[in-house]
C-alpha positions as CSV (number, residue, x, y, z in Angstrom):
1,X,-14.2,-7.0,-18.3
2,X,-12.6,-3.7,-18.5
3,X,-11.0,-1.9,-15.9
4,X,-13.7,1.0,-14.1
5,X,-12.2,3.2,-12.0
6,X,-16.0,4.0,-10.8
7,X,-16.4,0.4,-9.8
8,X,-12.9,0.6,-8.2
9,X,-14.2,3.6,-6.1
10,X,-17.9,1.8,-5.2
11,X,-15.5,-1.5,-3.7
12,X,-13.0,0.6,-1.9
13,X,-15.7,2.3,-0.3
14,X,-18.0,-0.3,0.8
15,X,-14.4,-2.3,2.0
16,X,-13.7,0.7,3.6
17,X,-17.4,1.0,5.4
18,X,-17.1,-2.4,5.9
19,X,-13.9,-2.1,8.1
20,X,-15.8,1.3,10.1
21,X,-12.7,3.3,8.9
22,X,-13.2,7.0,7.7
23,X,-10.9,8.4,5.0
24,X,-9.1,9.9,7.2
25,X,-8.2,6.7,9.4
26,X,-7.7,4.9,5.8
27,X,-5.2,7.5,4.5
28,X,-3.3,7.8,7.6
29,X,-3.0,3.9,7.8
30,X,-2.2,4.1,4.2
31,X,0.1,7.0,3.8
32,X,-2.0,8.3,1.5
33,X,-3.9,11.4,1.7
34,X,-7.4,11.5,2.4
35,X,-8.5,13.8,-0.6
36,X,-7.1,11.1,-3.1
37,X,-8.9,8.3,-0.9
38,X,-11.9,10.4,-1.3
39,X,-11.1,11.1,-5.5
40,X,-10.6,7.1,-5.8
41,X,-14.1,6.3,-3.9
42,X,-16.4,9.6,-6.8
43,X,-14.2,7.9,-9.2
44,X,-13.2,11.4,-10.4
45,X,-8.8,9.5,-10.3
46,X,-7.8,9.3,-13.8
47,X,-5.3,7.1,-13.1
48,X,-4.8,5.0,-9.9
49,X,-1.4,3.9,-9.5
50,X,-0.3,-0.3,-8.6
51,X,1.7,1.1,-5.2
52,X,-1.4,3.1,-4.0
53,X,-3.6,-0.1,-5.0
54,X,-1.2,-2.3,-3.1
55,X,-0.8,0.3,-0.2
56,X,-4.9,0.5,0.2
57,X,-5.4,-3.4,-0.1
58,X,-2.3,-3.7,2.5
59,X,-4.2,-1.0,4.8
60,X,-7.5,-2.8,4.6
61,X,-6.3,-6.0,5.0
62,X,-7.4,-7.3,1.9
63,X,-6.3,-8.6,-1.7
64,X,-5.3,-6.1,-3.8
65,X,-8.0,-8.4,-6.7
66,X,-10.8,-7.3,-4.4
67,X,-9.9,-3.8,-4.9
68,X,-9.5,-3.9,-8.7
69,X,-11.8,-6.8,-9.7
70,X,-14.1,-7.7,-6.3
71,X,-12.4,-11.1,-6.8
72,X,-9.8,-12.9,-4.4
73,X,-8.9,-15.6,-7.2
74,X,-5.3,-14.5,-8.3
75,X,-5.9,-16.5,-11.4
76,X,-8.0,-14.6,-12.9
77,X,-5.6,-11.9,-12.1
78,X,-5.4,-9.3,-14.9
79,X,-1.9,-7.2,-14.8
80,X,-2.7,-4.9,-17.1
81,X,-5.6,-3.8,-14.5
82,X,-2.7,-2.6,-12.2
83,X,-0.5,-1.1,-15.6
84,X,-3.1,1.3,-15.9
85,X,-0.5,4.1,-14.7
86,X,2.6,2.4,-13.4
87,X,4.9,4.0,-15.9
């Protein structure tokens, strides 16, 4: 399945719901601003960058595959999900 960054915004939300954080609380423990936390969750990013995937997932205390895919199982892994902007 293709990469969504809607359906990247719909599981960072409810993770972040989940977890009673605001954006606020998320960006701070993040180090990511709270207007990009908020772009990520409308899906309005055009491109979402591996760090601030990694840095989100780290801050939430999940795997970064549950933000990207809803899945923990690293096997079914797909890198070029996180390649999307890393260049």
């Amino acid at each position: 399945m293709p990469f969504s960054p809607a359906d990247f915004g719909k599981r960072l939300r409810r993770i972040r719901r989940a977890k009673d954080l605001t954006q606020q609380e998320l960006g701070k423990r993040a180090d990511i601003h709270y207007t990009t936390i908020s772009r990520l969750e409308a899906g309005d990013a055009t491109q979402i960058y591996a760090d601030t995937v990694v840095r989100l997932a780290e801050a939430l205390g999940v795997n970064p595959d549950s933000l990207l895919r809803g899945e923990d199982n690293e096997g079914d892994f797909e890198p070029a999900a996180v390649a999307l902007a890393s260049a």
